[in-house]
C-alpha positions as CSV (number, residue, x, y, z in Angstrom):
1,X,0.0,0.0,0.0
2,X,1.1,3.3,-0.4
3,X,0.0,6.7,0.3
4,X,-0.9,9.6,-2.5
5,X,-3.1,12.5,-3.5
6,X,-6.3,10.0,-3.6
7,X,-6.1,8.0,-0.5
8,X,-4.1,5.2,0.8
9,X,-4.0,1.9,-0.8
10,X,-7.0,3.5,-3.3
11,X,-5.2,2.3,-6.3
12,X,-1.7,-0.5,-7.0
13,X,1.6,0.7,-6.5
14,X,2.9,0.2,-9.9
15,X,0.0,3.3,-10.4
16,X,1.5,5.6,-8.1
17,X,2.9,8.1,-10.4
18,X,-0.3,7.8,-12.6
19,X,-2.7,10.1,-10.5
20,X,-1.0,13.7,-10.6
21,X,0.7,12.7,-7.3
22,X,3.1,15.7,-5.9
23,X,5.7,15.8,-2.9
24,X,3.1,18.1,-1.0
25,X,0.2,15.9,-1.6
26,X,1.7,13.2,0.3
27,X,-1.2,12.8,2.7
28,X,-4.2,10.4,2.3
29,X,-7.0,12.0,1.0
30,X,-9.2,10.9,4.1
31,X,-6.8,12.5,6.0
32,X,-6.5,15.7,4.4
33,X,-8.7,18.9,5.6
34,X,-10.8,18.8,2.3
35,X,-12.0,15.2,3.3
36,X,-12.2,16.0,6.7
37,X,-13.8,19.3,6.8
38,X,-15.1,19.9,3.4
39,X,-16.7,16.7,2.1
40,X,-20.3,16.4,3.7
41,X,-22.4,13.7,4.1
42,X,-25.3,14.4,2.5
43,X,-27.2,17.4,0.6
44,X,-28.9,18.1,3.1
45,X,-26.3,18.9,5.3
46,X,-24.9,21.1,2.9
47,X,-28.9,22.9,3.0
48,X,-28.7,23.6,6.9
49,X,-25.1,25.2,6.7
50,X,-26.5,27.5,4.7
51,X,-29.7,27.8,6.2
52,X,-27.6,28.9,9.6
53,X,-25.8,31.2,7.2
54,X,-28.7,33.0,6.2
55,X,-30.3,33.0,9.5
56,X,-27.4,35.0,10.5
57,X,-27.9,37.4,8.0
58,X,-31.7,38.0,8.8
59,X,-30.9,38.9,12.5
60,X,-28.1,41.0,11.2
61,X,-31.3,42.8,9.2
62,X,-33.1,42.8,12.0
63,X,-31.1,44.5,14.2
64,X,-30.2,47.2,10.9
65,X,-33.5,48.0,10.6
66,X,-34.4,48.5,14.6
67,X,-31.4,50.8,14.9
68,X,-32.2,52.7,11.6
69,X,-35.3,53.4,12.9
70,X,-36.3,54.4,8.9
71,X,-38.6,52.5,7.3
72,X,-36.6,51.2,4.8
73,X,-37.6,47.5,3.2
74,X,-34.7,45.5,4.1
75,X,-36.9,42.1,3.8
76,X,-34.6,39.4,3.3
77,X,-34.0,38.4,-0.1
78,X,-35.6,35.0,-0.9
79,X,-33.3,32.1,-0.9
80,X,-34.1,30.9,-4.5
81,X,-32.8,34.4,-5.8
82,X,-29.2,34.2,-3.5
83,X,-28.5,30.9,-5.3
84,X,-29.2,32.1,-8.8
85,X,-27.3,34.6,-8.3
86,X,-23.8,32.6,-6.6
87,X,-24.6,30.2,-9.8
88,X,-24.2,33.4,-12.1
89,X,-20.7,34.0,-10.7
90,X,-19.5,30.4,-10.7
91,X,-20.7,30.9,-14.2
92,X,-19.0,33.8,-14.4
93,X,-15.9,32.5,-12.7
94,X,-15.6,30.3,-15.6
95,X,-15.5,32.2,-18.3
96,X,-13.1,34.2,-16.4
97,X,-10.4,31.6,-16.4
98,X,-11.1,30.6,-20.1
99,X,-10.8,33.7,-21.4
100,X,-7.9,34.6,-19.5
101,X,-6.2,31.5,-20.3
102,X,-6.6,31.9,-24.1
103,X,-4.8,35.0,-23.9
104,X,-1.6,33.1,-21.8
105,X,-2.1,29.3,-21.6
106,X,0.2,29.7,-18.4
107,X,-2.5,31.4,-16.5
108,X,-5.5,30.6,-14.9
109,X,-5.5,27.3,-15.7
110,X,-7.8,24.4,-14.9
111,X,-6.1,23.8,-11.6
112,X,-6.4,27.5,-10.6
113,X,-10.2,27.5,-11.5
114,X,-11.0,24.3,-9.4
115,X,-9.2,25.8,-6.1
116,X,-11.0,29.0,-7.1
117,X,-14.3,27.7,-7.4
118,X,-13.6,25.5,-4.5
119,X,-12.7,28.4,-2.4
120,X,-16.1,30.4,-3.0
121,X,-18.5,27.4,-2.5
122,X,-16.9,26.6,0.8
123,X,-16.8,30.6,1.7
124,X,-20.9,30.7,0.7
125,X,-21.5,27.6,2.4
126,X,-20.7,29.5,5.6
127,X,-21.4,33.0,4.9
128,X,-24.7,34.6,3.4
129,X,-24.2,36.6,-0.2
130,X,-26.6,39.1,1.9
131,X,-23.1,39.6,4.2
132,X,-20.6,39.7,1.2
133,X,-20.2,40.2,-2.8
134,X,-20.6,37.6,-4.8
135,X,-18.0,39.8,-7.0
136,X,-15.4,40.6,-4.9
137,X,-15.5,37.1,-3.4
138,X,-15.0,35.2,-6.5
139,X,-11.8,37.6,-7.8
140,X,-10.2,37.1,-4.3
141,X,-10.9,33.2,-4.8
142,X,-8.8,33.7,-7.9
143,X,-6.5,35.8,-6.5
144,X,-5.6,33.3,-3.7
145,X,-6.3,30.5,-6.0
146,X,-3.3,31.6,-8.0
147,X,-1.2,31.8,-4.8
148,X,-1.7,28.1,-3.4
149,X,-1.4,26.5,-6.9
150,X,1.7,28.7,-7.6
151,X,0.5,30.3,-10.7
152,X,1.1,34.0,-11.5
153,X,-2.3,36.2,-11.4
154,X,-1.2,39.8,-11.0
155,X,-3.3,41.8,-8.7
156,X,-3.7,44.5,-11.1
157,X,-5.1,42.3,-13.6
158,X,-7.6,41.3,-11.1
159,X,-8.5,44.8,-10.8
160,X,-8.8,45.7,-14.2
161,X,-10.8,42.9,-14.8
162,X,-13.4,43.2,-11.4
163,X,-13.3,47.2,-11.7
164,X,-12.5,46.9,-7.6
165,X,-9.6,48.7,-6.1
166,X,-6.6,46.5,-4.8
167,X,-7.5,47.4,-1.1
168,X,-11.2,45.8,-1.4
169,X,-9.7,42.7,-3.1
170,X,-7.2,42.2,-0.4
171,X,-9.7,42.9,2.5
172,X,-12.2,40.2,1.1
173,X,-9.0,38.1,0.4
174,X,-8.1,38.4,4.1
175,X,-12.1,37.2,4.8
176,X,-12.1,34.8,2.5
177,X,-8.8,33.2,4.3
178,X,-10.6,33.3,7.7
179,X,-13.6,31.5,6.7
180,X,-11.8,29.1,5.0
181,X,-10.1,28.6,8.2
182,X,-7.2,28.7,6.5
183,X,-7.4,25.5,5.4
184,X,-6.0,26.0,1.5
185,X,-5.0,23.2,-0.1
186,X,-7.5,21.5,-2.5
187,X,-6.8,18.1,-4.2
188,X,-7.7,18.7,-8.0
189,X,-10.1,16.5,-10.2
190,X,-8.3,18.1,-13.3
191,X,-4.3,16.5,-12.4
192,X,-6.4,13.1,-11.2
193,X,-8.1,13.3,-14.6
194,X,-4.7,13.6,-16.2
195,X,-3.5,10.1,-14.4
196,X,-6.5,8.3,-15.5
197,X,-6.1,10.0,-19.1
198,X,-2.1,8.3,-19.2
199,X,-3.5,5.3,-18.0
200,X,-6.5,5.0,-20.6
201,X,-4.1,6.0,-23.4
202,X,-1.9,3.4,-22.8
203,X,-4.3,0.5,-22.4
204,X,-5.5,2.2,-26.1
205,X,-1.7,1.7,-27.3
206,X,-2.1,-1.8,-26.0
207,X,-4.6,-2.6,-27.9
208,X,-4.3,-4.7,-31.2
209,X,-7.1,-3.7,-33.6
210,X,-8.7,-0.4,-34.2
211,X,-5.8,0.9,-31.2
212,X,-5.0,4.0,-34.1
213,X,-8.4,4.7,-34.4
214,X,-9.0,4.7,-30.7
215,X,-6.1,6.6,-30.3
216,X,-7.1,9.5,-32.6
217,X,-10.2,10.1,-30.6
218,X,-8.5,10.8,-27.3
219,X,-8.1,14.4,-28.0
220,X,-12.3,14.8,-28.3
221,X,-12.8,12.6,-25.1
222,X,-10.4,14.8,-23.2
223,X,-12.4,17.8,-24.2
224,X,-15.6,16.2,-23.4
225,X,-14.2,14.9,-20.2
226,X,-13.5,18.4,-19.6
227,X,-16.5,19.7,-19.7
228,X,-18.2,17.3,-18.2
229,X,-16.4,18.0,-14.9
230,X,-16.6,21.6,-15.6
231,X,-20.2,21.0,-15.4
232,X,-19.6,19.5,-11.9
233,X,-17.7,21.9,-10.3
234,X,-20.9,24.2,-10.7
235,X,-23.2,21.6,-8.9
236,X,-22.8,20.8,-5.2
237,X,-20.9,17.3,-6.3
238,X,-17.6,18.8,-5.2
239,X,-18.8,19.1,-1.7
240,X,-20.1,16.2,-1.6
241,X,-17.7,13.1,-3.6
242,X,-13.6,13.5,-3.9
243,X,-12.3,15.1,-6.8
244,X,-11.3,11.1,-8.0
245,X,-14.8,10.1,-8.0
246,X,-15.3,13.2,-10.0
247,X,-13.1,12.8,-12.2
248,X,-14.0,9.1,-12.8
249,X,-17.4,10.1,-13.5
250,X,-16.8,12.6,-15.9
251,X,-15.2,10.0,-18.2
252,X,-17.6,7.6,-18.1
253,X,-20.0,10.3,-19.0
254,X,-17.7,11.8,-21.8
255,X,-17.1,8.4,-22.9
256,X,-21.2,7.7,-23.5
257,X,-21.3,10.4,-25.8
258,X,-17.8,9.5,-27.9
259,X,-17.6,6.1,-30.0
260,X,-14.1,5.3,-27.9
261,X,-13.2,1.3,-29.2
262,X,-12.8,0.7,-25.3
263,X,-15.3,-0.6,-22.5
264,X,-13.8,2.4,-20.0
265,X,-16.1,0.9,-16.9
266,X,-14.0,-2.7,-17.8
267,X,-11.1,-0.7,-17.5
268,X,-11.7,1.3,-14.3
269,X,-12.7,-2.1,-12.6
270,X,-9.0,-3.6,-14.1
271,X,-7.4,-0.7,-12.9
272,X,-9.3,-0.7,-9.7
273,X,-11.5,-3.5,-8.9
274,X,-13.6,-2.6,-6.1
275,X,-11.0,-0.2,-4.1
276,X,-12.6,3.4,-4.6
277,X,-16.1,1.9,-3.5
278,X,-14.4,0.7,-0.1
279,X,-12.3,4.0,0.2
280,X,-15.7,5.8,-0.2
281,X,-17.3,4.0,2.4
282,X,-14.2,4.9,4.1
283,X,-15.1,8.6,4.3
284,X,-18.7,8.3,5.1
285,X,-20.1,10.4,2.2
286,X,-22.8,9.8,-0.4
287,X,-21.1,7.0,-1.2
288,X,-20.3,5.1,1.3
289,X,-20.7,1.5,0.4
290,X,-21.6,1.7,-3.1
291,X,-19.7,-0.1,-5.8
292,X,-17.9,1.5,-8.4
293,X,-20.6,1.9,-10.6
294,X,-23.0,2.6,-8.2
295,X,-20.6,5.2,-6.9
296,X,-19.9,7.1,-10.0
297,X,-23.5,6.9,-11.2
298,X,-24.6,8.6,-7.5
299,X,-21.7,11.2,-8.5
300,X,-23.3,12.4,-12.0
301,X,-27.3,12.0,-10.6
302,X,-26.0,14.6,-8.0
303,X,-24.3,16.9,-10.9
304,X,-27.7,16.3,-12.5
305,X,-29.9,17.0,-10.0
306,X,-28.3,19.9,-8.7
307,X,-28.1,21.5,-11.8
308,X,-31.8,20.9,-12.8
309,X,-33.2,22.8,-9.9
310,X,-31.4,25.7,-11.6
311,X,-33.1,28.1,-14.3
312,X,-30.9,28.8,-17.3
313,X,-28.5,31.8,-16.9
314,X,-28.6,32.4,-20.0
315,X,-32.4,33.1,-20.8
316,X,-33.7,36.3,-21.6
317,X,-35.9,36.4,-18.6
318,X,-33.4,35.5,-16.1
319,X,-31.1,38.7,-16.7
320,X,-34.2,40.9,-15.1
321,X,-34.3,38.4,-12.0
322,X,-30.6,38.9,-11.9
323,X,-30.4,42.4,-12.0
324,X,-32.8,42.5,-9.2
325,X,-31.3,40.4,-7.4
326,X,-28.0,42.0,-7.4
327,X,-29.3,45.6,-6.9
328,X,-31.6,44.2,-4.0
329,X,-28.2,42.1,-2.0
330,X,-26.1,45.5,-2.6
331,X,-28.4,47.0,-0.3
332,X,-29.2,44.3,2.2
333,X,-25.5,44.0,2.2
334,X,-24.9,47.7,3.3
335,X,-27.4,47.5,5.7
336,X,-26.3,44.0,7.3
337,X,-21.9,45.3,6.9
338,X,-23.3,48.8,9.4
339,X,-24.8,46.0,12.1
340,X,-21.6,44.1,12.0
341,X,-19.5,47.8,12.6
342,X,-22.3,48.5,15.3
343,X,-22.0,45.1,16.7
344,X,-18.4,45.4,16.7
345,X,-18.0,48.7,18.2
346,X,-20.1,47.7,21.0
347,X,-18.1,44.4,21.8
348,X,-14.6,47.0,21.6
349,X,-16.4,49.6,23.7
350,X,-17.6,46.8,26.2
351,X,-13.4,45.0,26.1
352,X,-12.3,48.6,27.0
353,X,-14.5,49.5,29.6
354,X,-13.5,46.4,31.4
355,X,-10.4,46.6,31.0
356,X,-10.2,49.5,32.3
357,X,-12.1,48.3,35.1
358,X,-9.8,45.7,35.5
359,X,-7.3,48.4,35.7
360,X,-8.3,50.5,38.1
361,X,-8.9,47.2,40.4
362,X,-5.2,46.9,39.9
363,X,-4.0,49.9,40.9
364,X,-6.7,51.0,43.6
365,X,-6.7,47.3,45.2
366,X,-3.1,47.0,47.0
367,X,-3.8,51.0,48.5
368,X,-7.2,49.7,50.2
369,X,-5.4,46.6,51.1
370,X,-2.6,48.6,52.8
371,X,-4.9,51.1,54.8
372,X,-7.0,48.5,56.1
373,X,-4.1,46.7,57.0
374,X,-2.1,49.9,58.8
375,X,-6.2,50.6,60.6
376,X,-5.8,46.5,61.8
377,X,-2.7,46.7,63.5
378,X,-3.0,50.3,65.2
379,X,-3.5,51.2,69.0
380,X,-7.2,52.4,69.4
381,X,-7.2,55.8,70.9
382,X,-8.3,56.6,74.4
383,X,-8.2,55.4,77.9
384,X,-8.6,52.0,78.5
385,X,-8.0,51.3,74.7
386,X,-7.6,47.6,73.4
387,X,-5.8,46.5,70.7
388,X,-7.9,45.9,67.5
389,X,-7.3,41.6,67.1
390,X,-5.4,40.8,64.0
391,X,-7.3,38.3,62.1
392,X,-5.7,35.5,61.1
């Protein structure tokens, strides 16, 4: 057995070098923070995070509106409307990277946009988009993004692209980090796609009729294997299965819709046998104790399903929604941001005024002690005076 970006003894150990394994990856998946912390067990879980999220936010409005004392609608916006419009900047998010990486293929690359759109899901999975911008959020995922996978994305491009000003990028970079936890490191579907992508191409080679042919539709499959796990990313599946299962997924779906000369589910069970079904039980997920197929078949149902309860971003009648939506969050926003500086001023004001209080004991304390001590042990005055008893 042998540890390696997926998990321990997930695959042989003639495959170790096959998976995208790096030096800093070292750790079994089930051990790493994104198994521990970020994979959840169900949708549903996933739902009352960000129900307690939102809750949140609605007191924060609550308490914006009392103090205002205006009568200014600050009614929550519905919930439907916050996830349209964090789908729009996934969406957006996207064609962010692509563009970007058309123009320098160095840049913003697949690896930067997983970690990116990790980053933001896990930050709006804890935080309400009626607390932060959807905007400034996804640019600082990028911005970071670029950081932890060691790719160079210049601040200022970043700017010129958001239209923000470098201090509000790094100030939501510095809150992004925090709800994060700090916990940074992502293990990429993309570099496990490129193992299983060396491994299918050589079983292809292998192969003694039709192998050319075979061979010469690799290139399509890998763009429709792409995609399909592009198409992920935007669901909840990377929440909820490891970026392995993902990735395995989105070949056998790419592989449905290409006329590949290869039975890739024979393959996967050769190259696997039963092992990623047992690591997924393993990690208590969706999964857990599902075969192989069963597995990857839960993994694209949930891409499915999660997308299908989304309307099209691209319809005419969905830009009005959005626009609303945006222009209604800016102002919630404003009005939830001035409770948190209230709140916060408060809990400084009340930290001051006991330390202060604190203080003062300090300094005041050891004088009374001393005078009531001198008052214990002096000679009453008078005739007949008795000494005052020292207590013990």
């Amino acid at each position: 057995m042998f540890q390696n970006d997926i998990g321990a003894g997930l695959a042989r150990p003639e495959a170790q070098g096959r998976l995208g394994i790096v030096p800093h990856m070292s750790v079994p998946f089930a051990a790493s923070s994104h198994s521990k912390h970020w994979l959840h067990a169900s949708p549903e879980v996933l739902t009352d995070r960000r129900r307690v999220a939102r809750e949140r936010a609605i007191a924060m409005l609550g308490e914006a509106a009392a103090s205002s004392g205006t009568e200014d609608d600050l009614t929550p916006l519905p919930a439907e409307e916050e996830a349209l419009l964090l789908a729009y900047w996934e969406m957006k998010m996207q064609e962010v990277c692509r563009s970007e990486n058309a123009r320098d293929p160095s840049r913003f690359t697949d690896r930067v946009l997983a970690a990116a759109q990790l980053y933001f899901k896990r930050f709006f999975l804890v935080v309400s988009p009626m607390e932060e911008s959807p905007l400034a959020v996804m640019f600082a995922a990028l911005y970071l993004a670029g950081k932890v996978e060691e790719e160079r994305i210049e601040l200022d491009r970043l700017v010129e692209l958001s239209k923000l000003t470098p201090e509000v990028l790094l100030e939501q970079e510095m809150r992004l980090l925090e709800k994060l936890r700090f916990q940074l490191l992502t293990r990429s579907p993309f570099r496990c796609l490129a193992g299983l992508e060396q491994d299918l191409h050589a079983a292809l080679a292998g192969v003694s009729d039709g192998s050319a042919a075979a061979l010469a539709e690799l290139p399509e499959l890998r763009v429709a294997t792409r995609a399909a796990l592009k198409r992920a990313l935007c669901a909840d599946t990377p929440l909820l299965f490891s970026p392995l299962h993902m990735a395995l997924s989105a070949l056998l779906e790419a592989n449905r819709a290409r006329s590949v000369p290869i039975d890739v589910a024979a393959w996967m069970h050769k190259q696997f046998g039963d092992e990623v079904g047992a690591v997924a039980g393993a990690l208590e997920g969706p999964g857990a104790g599902s075969s192989l197929v069963e597995l990857l078949q839960r993994v694209e149902s949930t891409t499915a399903s999660s997308l299908s309860q989304r309307v099209d971003l691209s319809a005419k009648q969905t830009k009005p929604r959005l626009k609303h939506a945006d222009t209604q969050l800016k102002r919630l926003r404003l009005a939830v941001q001035e409770a948190q500086r209230q709140q916060s001023k408060k809990a400084k004001f009340d930290k001051t005024e006991q330390l202060e209080g604190d203080g003062a004991a300090a300094l005041v304390g050891p004088l009374v002690k001393r005078r009531r001590d001198e008052e214990d042990v002096a000679p009453q005055e008078g005739p007949g005076a008795s000494r005052v008893k020292l207590e013990a």
